[in-house]
C-alpha positions in Angstrom: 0.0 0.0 0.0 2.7 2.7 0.8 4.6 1.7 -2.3 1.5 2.2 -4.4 1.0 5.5 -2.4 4.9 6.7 -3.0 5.0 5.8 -6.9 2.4 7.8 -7.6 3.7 10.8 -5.8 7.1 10.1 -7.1 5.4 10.0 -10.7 4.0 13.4 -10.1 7.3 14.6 -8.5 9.8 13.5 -11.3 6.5 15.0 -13.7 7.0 18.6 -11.5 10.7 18.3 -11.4 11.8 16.8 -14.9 9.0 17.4 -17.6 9.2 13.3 -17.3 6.4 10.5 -18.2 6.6 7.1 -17.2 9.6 6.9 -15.6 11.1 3.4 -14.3 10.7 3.5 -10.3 12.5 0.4 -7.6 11.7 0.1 -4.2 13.7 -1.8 -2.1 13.8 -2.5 1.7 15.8 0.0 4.0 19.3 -1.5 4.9 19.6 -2.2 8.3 22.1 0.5 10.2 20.1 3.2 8.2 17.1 5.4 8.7 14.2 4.7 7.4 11.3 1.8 6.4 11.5 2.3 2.0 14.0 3.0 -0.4 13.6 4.9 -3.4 16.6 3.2 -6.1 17.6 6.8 -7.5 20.4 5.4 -10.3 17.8 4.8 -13.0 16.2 8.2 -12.8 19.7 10.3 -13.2 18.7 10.0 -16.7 15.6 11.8 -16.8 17.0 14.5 -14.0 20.0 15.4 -15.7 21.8 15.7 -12.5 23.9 13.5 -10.5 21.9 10.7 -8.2 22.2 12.5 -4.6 21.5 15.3 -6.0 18.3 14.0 -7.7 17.6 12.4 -4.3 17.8 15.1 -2.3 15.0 17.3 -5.3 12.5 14.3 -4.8 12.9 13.8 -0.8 12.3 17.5 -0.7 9.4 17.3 -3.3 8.2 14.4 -1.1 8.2 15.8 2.6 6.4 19.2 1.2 3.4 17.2 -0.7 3.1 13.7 0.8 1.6 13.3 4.5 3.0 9.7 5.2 6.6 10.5 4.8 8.0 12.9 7.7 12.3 12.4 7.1 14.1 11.4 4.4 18.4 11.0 4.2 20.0 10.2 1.0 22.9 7.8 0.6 24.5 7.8 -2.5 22.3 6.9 -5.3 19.5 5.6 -2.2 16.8 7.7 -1.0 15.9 6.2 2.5 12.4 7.4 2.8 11.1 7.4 6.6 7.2 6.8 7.1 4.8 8.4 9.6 3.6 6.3 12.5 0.4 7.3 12.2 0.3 5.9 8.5 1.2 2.5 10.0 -0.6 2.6 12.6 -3.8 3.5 10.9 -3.3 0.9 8.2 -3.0 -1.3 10.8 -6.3 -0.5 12.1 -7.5 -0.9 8.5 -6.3 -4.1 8.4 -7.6 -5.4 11.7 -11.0 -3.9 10.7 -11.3 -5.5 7.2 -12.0 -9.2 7.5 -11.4 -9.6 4.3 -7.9 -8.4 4.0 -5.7 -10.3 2.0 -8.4 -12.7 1.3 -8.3 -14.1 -2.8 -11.8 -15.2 -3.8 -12.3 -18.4 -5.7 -13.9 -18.7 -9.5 -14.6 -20.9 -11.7 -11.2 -21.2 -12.7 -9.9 -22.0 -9.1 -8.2 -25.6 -8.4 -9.8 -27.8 -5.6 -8.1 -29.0 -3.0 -9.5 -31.8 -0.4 -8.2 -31.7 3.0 -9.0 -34.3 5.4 -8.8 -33.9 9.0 -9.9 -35.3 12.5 -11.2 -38.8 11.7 -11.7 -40.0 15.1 -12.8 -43.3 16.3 -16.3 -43.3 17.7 -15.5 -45.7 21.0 -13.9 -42.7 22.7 -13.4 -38.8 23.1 -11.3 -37.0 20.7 -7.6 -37.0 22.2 -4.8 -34.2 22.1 -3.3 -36.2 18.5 -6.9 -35.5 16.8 -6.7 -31.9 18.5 -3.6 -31.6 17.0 -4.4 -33.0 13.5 -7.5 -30.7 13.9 -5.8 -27.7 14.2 -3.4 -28.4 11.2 -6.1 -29.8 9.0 -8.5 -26.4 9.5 -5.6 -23.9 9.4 -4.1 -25.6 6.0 -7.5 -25.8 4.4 -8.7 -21.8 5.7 -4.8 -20.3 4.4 -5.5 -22.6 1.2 -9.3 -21.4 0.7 -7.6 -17.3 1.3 -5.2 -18.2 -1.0 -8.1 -18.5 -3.8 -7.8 -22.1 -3.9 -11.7 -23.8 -3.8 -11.2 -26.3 -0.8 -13.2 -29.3 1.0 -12.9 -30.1 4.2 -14.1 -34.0 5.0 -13.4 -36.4 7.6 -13.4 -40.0 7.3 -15.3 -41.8 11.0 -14.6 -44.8 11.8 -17.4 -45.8 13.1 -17.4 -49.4 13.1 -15.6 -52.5 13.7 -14.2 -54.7 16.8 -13.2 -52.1 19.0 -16.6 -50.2 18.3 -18.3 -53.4 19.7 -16.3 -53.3 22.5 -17.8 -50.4 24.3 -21.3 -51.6 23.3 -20.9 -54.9 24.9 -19.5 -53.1 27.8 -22.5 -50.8 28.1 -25.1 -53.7 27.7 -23.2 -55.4 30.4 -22.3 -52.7 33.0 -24.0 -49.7 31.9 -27.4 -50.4 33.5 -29.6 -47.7 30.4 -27.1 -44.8 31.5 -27.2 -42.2 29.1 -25.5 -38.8 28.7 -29.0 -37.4 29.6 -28.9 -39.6 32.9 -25.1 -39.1 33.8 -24.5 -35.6 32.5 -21.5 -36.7 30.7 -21.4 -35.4 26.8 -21.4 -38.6 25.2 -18.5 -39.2 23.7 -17.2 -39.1 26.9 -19.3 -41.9 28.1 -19.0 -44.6 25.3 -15.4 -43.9 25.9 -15.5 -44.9 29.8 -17.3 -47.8 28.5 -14.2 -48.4 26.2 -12.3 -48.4 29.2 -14.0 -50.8 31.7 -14.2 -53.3 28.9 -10.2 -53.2 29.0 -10.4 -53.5 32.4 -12.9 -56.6 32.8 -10.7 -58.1 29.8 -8.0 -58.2 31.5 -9.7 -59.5 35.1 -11.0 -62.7 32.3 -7.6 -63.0 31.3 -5.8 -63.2 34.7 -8.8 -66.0 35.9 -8.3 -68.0 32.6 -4.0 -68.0 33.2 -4.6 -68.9 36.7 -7.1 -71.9 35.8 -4.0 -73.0 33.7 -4.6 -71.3 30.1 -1.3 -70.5 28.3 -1.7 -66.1 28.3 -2.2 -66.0 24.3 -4.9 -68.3 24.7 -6.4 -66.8 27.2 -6.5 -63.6 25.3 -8.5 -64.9 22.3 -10.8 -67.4 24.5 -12.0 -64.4 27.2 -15.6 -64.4 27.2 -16.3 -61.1 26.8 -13.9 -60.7 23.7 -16.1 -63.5 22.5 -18.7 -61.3 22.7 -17.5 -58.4 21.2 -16.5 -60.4 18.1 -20.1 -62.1 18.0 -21.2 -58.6 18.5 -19.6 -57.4 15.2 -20.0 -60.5 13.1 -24.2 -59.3 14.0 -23.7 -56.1 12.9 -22.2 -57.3 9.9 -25.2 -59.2 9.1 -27.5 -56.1 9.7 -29.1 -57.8 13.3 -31.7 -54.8 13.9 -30.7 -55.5 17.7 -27.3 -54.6 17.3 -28.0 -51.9 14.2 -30.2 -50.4 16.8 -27.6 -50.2 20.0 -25.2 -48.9 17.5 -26.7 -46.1 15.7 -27.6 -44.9 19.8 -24.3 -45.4 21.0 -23.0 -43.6 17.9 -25.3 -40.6 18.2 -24.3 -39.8 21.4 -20.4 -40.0 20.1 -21.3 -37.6 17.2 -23.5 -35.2 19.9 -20.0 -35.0 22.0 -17.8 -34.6 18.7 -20.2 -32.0 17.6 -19.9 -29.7 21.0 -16.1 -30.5 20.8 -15.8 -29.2 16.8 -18.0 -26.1 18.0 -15.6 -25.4 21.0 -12.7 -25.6 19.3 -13.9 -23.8 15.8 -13.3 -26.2 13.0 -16.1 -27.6 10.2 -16.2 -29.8 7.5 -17.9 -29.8 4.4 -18.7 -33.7 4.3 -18.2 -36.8 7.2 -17.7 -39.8 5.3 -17.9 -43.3 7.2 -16.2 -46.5 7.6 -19.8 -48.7 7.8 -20.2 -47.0 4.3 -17.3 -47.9 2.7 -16.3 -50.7 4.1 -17.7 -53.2 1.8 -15.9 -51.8 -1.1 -12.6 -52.6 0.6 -14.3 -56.2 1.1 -15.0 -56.1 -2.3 -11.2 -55.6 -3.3 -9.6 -58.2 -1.4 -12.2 -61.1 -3.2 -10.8 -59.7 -6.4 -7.5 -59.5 -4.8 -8.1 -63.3 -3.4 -9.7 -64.5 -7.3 -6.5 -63.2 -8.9 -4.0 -64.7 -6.4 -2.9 -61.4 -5.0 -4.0 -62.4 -1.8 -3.8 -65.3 0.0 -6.7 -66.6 2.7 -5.4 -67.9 6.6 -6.9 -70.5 8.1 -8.4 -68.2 11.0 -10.1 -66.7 8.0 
């Protein structure tokens, strides 16, 4: 902004001083140890001035400091005209800045490329931790300084919201959770399928310890505890659509996406789209049969 304001005032001055038109003008930065916050490159104007470059400097600082508020001191160094700039110039461009909200700000068009970022992707058996608060904050603020940057951007997630360890917490919460609900508790909910997460772990690992000391080898014991058993029932129902199951999950799931919801708000992020896992995942089934038909893969016994 100040170098548009100083080339058209030096235009005007060279025009005053030197009958001359469209002269070539360079700005450069002030060189640290001297005064002053722009630099007026004076060598290619000796031409048009007919006089030697400090003296030509010293005609255009005056010109300058006589007709142009925003410069208050000038000094001339050779063929350099260090120009010093008012503080009330930056100060209220400063003010201009803060007060535009669209300063800096390049709109999209038609012609814009698109750019997909994807961010957060939690896990809907727990709360959203400090690594998705972290990938959160990078995701948001690479997608906003791409969208200012004119580029048209989507911002998606990808939810996982299904599988063994999504089971877990629901077998959990049939077994302990005696119909508590966020509404019940007053915990956001996201918060409370996670604690469910958690004492599954811990009655896990109780199953395990009785199974060693009845005489189990440990890695037997960790695929023959009941309620692992029932977690992998649990998803091999919900793979075959059970209404029961369906039913539990889509609950325990709205309660995760209530708590995600009050989180995203808190912290000030949005996305365009939420893509999930129960949606997609077939298509990866899909792939590995081809996968398995060609040879690619190969099948273990355990399935």
């Amino acid at each position: 902004m100040i170098q548009e304001i100083l080339q058209n005032e030096i235009k005007r001055a060279l025009a005053e001083l030197y009958s001359a038109s469209e002269p070539s003008i360079q700005f450069q930065n002030t060189r640290k140890g001297f005064d002053g916050d722009i630099t007026l490159v004076v060598f290619p104007l000796v031409s048009v001035s007919k006089k030697g470059a400090e003296a030509t400097a010293e005609e255009i600082g005056s010109y300058l400091i006589d007709n142009v508020t925003e410069v208050i001191n000038f000094n001339v160094v050779k063929g350099f005209l260090n120009l010093e700039i008012s503080k009330d110039f930056w100060f209220n461009n400063f003010i201009d800045i803060y007060d535009n909200p669209d300063y800096g700000i390049v709109k999209s068009d038609d012609n814009s490329h698109t750019y997909l970022v994807e961010y957060s992707s939690p896990n809907t058996n727990k709360p959203i931790h400090f690594g998705h608060l972290r990938n959160n904050f990078l995701g948001y603020s690479i997608a906003e300084i791409l969208k200012a940057s004119g580029k048209n951007v989507k911002k998606v997630q990808i939810i996982n919201d299904r599988g063994i360890h999504i089971c877990k917490s629901m077998v959990a919460w049939q077994d302990f959770g005696n119909g508590e609900t966020p509404d019940s508790s007053g915990v956001k909910g996201d918060h409370l399928v996670g604690k469910y997460y958690v004492e599954f772990d811990k009655y896990y690992k109780k199953e395990i310890a009785e199974l060693i000391a009845s005489g189990i080898e440990e890695v037997q014991a960790s695929k023959e505890a009941p309620i692992l058993k029932k977690a992998q029932d649990m998803l091999v129902r919900w793979e075959a659509r059970d209404a029961t199951v369906r039913s539990l999950w889509e609950k325990m799931n709205g309660w995760v996406y209530d708590g995600f919801a009050a989180t995203y708000a808190r912290i000030g992020v949005d996305f365009d789209r939420n893509y999930f896992e129960s949606e997609t995942y077939l298509l990866g089934k899909d792939v590995v049969d081809i996968g398995l038909e060609k040879g690619v893969f190969y099948k273990k016994e355990d399935g």
